[in-house]
C-alpha positions as a LaTeX table, in Angstrom:
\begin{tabular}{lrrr}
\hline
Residue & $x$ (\AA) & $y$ (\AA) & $z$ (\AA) \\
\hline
Unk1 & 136.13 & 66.56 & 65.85 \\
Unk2 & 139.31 & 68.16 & 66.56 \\
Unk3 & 139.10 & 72.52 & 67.95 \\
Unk4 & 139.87 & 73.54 & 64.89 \\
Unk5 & 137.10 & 71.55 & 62.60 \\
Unk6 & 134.81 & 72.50 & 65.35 \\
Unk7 & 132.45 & 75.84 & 63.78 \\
Unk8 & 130.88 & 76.91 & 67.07 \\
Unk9 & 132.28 & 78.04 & 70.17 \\
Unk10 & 131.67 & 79.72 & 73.24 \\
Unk11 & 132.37 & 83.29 & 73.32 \\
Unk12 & 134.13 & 82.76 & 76.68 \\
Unk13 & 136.69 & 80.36 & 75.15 \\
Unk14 & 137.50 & 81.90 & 72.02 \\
Unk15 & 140.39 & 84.64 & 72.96 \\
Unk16 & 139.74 & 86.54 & 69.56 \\
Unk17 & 136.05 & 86.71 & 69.81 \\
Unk18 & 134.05 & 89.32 & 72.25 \\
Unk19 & 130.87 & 91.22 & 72.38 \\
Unk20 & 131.65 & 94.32 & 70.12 \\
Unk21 & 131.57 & 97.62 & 71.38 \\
Unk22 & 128.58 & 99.15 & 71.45 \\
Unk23 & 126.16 & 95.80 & 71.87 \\
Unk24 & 124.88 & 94.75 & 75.01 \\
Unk25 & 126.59 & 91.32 & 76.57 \\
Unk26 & 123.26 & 89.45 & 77.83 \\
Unk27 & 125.12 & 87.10 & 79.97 \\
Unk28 & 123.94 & 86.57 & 83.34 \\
Unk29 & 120.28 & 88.12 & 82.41 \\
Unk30 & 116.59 & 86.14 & 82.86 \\
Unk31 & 115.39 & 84.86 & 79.91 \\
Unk32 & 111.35 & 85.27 & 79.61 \\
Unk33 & 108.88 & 83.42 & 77.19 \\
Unk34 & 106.15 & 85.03 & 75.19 \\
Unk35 & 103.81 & 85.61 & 78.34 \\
Unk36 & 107.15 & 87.24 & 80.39 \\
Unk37 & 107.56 & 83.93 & 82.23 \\
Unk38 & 110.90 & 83.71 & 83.47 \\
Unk39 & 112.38 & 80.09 & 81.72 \\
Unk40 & 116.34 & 80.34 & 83.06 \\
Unk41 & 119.46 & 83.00 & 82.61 \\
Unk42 & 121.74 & 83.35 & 79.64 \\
Unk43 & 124.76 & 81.68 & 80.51 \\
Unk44 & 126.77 & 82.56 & 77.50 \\
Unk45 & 126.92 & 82.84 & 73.98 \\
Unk46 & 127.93 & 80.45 & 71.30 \\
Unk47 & 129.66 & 82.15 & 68.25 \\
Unk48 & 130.46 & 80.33 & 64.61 \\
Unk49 & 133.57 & 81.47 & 63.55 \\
Unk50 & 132.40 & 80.54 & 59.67 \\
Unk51 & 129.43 & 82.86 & 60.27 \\
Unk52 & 131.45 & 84.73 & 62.53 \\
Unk53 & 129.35 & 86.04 & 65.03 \\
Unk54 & 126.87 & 84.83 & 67.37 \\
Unk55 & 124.25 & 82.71 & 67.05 \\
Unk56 & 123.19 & 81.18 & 69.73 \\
Unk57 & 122.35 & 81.71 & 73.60 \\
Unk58 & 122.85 & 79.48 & 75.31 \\
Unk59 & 120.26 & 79.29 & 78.55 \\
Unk60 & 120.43 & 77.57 & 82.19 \\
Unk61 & 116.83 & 77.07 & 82.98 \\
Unk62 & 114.43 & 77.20 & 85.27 \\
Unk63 & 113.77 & 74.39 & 87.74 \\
Unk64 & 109.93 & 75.19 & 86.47 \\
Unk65 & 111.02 & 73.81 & 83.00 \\
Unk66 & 113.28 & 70.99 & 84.29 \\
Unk67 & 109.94 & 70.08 & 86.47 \\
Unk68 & 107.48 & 69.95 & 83.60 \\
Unk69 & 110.65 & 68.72 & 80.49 \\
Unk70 & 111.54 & 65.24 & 81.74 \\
Unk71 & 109.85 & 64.16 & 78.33 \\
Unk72 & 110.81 & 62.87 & 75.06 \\
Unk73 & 111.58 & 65.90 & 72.60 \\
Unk74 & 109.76 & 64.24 & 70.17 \\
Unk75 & 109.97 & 62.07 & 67.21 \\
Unk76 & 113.63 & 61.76 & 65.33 \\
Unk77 & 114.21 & 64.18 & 62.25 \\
Unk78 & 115.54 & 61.11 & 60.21 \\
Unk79 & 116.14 & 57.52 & 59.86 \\
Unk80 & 118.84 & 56.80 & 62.72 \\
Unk81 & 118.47 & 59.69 & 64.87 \\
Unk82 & 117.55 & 59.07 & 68.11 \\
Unk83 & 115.25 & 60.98 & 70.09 \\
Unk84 & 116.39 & 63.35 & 73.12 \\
Unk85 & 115.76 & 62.83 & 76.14 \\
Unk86 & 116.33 & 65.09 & 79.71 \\
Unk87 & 118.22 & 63.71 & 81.85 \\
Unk88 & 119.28 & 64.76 & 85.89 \\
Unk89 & 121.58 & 67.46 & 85.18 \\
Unk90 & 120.05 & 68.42 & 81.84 \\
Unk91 & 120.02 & 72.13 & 82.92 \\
Unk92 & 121.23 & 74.07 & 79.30 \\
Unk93 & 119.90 & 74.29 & 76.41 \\
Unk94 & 120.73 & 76.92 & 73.23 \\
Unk95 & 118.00 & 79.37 & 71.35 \\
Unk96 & 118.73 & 81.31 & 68.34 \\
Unk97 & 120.31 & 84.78 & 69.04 \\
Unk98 & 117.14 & 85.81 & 66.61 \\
Unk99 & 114.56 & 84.62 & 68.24 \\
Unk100 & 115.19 & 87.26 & 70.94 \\
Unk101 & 115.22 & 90.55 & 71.89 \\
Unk102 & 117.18 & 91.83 & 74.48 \\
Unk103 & 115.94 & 94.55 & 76.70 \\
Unk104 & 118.71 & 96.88 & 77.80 \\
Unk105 & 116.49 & 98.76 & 80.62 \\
Unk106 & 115.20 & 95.55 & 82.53 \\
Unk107 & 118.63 & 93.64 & 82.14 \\
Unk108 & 116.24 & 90.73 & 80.36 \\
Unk109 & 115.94 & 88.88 & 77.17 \\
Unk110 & 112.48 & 87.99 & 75.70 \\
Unk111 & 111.45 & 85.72 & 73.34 \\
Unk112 & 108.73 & 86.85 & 71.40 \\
Unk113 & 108.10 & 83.50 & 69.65 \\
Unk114 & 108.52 & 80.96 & 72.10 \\
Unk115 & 106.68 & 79.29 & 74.94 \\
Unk116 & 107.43 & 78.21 & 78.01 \\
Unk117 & 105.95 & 74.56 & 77.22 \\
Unk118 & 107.81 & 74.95 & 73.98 \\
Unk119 & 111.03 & 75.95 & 76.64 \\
Unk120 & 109.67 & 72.40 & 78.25 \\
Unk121 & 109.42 & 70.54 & 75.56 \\
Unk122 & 113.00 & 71.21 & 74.14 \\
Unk123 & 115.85 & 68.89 & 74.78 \\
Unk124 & 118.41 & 70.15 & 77.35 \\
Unk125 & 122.04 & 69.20 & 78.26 \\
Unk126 & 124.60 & 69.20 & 80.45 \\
Unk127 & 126.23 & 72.96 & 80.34 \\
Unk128 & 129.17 & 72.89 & 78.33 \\
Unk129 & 128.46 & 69.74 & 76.64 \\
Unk130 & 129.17 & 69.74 & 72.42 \\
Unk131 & 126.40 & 69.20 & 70.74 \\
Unk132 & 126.25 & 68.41 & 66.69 \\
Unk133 & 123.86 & 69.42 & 64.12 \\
Unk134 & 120.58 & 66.61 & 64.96 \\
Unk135 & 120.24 & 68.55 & 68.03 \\
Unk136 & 120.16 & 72.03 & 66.93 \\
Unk137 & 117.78 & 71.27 & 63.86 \\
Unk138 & 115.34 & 69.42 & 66.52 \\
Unk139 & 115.62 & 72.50 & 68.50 \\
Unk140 & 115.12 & 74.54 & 65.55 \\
Unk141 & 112.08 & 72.33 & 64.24 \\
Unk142 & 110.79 & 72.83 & 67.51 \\
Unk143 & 111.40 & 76.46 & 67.87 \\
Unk144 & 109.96 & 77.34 & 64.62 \\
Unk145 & 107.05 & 74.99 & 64.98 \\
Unk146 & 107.73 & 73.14 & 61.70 \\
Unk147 & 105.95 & 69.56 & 61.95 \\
Unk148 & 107.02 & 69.09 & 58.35 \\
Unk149 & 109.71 & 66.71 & 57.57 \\
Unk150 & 110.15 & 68.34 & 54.57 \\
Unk151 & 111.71 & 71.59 & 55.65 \\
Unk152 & 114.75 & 72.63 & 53.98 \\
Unk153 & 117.35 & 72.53 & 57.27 \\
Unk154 & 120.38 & 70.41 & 56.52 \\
Unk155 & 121.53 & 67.75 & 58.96 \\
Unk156 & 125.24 & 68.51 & 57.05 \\
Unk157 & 127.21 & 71.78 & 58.49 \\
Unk158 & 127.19 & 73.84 & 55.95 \\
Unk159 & 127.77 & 77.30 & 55.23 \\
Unk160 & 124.19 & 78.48 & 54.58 \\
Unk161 & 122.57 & 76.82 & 58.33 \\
Unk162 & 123.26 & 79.85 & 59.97 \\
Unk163 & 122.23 & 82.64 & 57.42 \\
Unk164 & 118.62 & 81.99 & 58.29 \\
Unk165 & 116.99 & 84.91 & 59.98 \\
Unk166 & 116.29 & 82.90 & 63.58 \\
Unk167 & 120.10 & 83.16 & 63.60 \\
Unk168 & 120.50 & 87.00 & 62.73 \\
Unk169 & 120.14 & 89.28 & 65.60 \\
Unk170 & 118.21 & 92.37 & 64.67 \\
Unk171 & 117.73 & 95.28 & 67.72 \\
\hline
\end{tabular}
């Protein structure tokens, strides 16, 4: 897929693209679970440009998740997807800019819907690797804790993926 098919992006590499006045640029601050357990620091931000903002964080974690994550993500989303599995030097993985909250005062971000053994259990790459849609609806799936295969999240990219409100930052 050539730069300019490509939808997401980091912030960092997209010259036209920065954290608007007047919002807070997590990058660089712990990332805690549900309990305040610290799972890694945002190491930047991913941004579609046909949503054109950004959706994701994307998070270097903790050697306490690499420790207990060396596990199969789980089974695949569809016939011929293959399952995910951490690797050495599988230290990154992305969360849904609404699935957080950041807090200004502490420097943090919290996640007030997911767990550190859910922050185990996801699949993780190598930072700055591309990524395509399987892995962000497994992540999602997993996220969300939807079990069923029935749930309406396109493998395709289209236009609507991001519209959902995991992917909406609200303060």
């Amino acid at each position: 897929m050539s730069d300019k098919e490509k939808d997401l992006h980091y912030l960092d590499d997209m010259s036209d693209y920065k954290v608007a006045d007047g919002y807070t640029d997590p990058r660089g601050w712990e990332v805690k679970d549900t309990d305040g357990r610290i799972v890694g620091k945002v190491d930047g931000m991913l941004a579609s440009k046909r949503a054109e903002r950004v959706v994701y964080i994307d998070v270097e974690v903790d050697e306490s998740i690499i420790e207990k994550g060396h596990e199969k993500l789980g089974d695949s989303a569809s016939e011929g997807v293959h399952e995910f599995i951490n690797e050495d030097g599988d230290t990154h993985l992305i969360v849904p800019i609404g699935m957080v909250q950041l807090d200004d005062e502490n420097k943090s971000v919290m996640s007030n819907q997911i767990t550190h053994d859910t922050f185990a259990k996801a699949s993780r790459r190598v930072k700055g690797a591309d990524f395509d849609r399987n892995y962000e609806v497994e992540l999602y799936r997993l996220y969300v804790n939807d079990n069923d295969e029935g749930l309406a999240v396109p493998l395709t990219d289209d236009d609507d993926f991001y519209d959902r409100q995991e992917f909406i930052y609200s303060a």
